[in-house]
N, C-alpha and C positions, 0 to 999 in steps of 0.2 A: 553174735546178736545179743542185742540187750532185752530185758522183761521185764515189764513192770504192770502192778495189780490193776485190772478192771476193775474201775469204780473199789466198790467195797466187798466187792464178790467172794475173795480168795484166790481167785483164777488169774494164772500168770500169764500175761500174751506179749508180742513180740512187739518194739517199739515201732516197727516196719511191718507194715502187711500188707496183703494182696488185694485189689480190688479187682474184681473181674466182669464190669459192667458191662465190657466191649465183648464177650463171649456169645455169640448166638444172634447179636443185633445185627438186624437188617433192613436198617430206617433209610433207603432214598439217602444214603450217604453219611449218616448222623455217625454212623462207626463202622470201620472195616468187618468182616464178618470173620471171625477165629477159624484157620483149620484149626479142627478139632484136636490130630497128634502135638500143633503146637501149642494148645491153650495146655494138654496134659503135661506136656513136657513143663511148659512154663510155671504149671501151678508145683510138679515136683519140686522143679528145682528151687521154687521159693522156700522147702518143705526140707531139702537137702541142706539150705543155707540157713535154718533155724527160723524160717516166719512161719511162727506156727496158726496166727488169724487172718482166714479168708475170711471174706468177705462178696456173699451175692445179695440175690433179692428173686421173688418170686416174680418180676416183674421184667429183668432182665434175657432177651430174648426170648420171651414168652414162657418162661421158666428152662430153656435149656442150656444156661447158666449153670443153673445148681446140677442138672444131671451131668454135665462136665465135671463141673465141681466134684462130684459126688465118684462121677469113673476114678478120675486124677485121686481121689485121698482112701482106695475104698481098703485097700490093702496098708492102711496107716492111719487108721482114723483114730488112734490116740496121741499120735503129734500132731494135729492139730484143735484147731477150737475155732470151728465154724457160725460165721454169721450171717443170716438173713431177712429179708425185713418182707413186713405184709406191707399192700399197696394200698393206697390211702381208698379204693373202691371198696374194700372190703376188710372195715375196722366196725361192723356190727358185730354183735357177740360171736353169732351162728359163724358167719362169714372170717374170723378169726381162728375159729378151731378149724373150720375147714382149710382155708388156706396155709394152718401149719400142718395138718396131715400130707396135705399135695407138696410141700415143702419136703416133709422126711421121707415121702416114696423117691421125690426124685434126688435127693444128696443122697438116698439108700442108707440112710440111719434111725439110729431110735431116740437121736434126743438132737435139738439144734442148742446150740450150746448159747449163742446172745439170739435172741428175737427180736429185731426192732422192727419200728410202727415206722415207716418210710415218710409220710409228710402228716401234718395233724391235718384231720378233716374236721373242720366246722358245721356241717352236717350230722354228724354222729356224735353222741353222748360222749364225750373220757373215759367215762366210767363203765361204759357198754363194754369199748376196746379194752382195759383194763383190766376188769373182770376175767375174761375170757384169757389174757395172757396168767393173772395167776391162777388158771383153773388150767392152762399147761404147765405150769411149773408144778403145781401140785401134783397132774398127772405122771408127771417126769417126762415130759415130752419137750421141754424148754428147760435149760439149766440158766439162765440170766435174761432180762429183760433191759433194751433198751429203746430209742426215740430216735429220729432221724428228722434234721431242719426244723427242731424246737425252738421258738423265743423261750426266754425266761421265765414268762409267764405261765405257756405251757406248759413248760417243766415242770413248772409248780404244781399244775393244777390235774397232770397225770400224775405226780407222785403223791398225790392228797386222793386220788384216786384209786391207790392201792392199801390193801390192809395186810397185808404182812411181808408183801417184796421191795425191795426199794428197787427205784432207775439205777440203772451201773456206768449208762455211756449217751452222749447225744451225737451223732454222726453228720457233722453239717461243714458245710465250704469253707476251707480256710489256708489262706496262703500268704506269699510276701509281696501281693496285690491285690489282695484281701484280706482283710484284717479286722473286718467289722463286729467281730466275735467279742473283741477284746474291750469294747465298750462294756457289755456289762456281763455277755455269758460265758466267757472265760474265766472272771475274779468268781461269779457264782457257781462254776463246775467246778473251781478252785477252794470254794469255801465248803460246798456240798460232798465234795471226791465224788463227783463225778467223771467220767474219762472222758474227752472231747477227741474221737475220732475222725482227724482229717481226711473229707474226702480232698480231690483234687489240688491237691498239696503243691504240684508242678504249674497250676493255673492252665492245665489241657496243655503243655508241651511249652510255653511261653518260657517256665522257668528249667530249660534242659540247654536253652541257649539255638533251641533248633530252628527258630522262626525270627526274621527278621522284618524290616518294611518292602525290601525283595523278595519276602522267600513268604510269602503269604499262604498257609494250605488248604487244599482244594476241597478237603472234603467240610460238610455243610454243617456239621455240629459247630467249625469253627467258623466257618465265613460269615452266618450270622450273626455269632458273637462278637457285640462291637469291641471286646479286648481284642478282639484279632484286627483289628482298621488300621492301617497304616501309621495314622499317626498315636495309636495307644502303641502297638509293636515298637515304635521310634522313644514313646518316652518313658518303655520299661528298658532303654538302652544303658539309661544309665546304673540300675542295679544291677543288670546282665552284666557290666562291666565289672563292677565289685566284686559278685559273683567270682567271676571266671580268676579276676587277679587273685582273690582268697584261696579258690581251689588253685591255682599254678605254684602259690606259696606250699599250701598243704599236700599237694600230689591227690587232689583228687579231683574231682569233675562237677561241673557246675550243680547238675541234680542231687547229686550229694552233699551239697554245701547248704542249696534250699532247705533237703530234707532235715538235716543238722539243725537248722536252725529252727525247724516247728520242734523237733522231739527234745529240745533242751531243755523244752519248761514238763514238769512229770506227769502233769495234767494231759498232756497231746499225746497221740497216738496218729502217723499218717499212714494210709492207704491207697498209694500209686498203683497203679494198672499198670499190667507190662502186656507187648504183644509175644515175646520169644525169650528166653531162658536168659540171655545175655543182658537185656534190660532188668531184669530181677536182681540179676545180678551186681549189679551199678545201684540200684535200690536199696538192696542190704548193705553199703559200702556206705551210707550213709550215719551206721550206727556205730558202737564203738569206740568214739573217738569223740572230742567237745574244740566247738570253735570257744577262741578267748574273749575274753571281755571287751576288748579290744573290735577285735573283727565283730563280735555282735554289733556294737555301736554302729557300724562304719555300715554294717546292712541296715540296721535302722535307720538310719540317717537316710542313706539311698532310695530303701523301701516308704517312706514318710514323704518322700519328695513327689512321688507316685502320684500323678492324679491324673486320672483317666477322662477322657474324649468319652460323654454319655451321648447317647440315643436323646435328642430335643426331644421326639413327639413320637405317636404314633405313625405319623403321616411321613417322617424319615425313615423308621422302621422298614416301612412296607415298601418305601422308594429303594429304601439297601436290598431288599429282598429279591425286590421286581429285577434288579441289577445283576443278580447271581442265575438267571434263569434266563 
């Protein structure tokens, strides 16, 4: 496994980490629901194979995300460096220390080591939320602060909002069908050292090679999602192909090849989800190793070619939806 620094923090994290969103959820289909001995095992083993940053949220499974979380590392909680974020309902002052206490009852620790703000609420002062996170770090109840789904401007204006912590990370979507980062919050997490932690790095399973325009999945986080429509599936066929040829050249597997290519810039940090020990495993297989200048190109090229089938209207929305039911 490779490390490299959050943000400006000092703290070494693993270029690969664990996301564990899918743990406890039980949305009408939106994600499978974890047996529990397999989300432990899986969060081990991410912990045996050197990822030492998990990643939940108090919001994931109604918080019993992090009390998984929490079982899975309790006998190891100096290998890793756990992440959690407050949900955007509760970025009021009060409403911030409370939700990091209910936080460290259930991971069973005494400090969350990043805190992120899961989406900025326009409702609430910055500097409310702000406040409050460096009066946990002071407290010693937070060892790093960071932001999750920040614009640029955001970013600005919660870090003019702190007096003596800085942002370490922004944790927002970014993959090789998505890329819209790199317009302008990438070159500024780049020029700030900032760490731009990739959620869904795989594009929900698209970039594993698993889904096709036959092989469409049934459960409803994706069917809504118009990247899942047959004809988006069909015209990410042609970086699937790259994909698969680069890994067949390298001896490795297509999710590995994806991952490769977010963590080559030192900036990114990705965070896949796994459901069982053997996918973690394929995850970490990612690191260690650099595609060439060459194969970067040749995804680029592919990845760029990328333009996806959007949702016209509302009124198709709700026509796709009415269809699934």
């Amino acid at each position: 496994m490779e490390y490299v620094e959050l943000g400006k923090s000092g703290f070494k994290v693993s270029v690969i980490g664990l996301g564990t969103w899918q743990i406890g959820t039980r949305l009408w289909g939106w994600g499978k629901d974890y047996n529990e001995p397999d989300a432990v095992a899986t969060v081990r083993r991410a912990i045996e194979l050197g990822i030492n940053l998990i990643d939940t949220a108090e919001v994931y499974g109604g918080g019993r995300s992090e009390e998984v979380v929490g079982r899975a590392v309790a006998d190891r909680r100096d290998e890793v460096f756990l992440a959690t974020k407050v949900w955007i309902s509760n970025l009021s002052y009060e409403r911030v220390i409370k939700s990091a206490e209910r936080s460290l009852r259930r991971l069973g620790v005494d400090a969350i080591d990043l805190y992120q703000v899961h989406w900025p609420n326009p409702l609430v002062p910055i500097e409310q939320t702000m406040r409050a996170m460096e009066r946990l770090v002071k407290e010693g109840k937070v060892r790093c602060i960071g932001v999750s789904n920040f614009s640029v401007e955001q970013l600005k204006r919660a870090q003019e909002a702190l007096s003596s912590e800085e942002i370490v990370s922004n944790q927002v979507e970014y993959n090789l069908l998505n890329r819209k980062i790199e317009r302008d919050l990438l070159p500024y997490a780049r020029k700030e050292k900032i760490t731009i932690i990739a959620y869904s790095p795989l594009a929900k399973g698209i970039l594993t090679g698993k889904y096709a325009p036959g092989n469409v999945p049934r459960d409803l986080l994706r069917r809504v999602d118009v990247l899942f429509s047959s004809e988006n599936l069909k015209r990410a066929g042609k970086l699937l192909e790259v994909l698969r040829n680069i890994a067949e050249r390298r001896g490795k597997r297509i999710p590995q090849v994806a991952l490769n290519w977010l963590i080559r810039e030192p900036t990114v940090i990705a965070i896949p989800g796994a459901k069982r020990p053997e996918q973690v495993e394929t995850n970490a297989g990612a690191a260690g190793w650099r595609l060439t200048d060459e194969e970067i190109m040749e995804i680029d090229h592919a990845s760029s070619s990328f333009k996806p089938e959007r949702v016209r209207s509302y009124a198709s929305l709700l026509l796709r939806l009415l269809k699934l039911w």
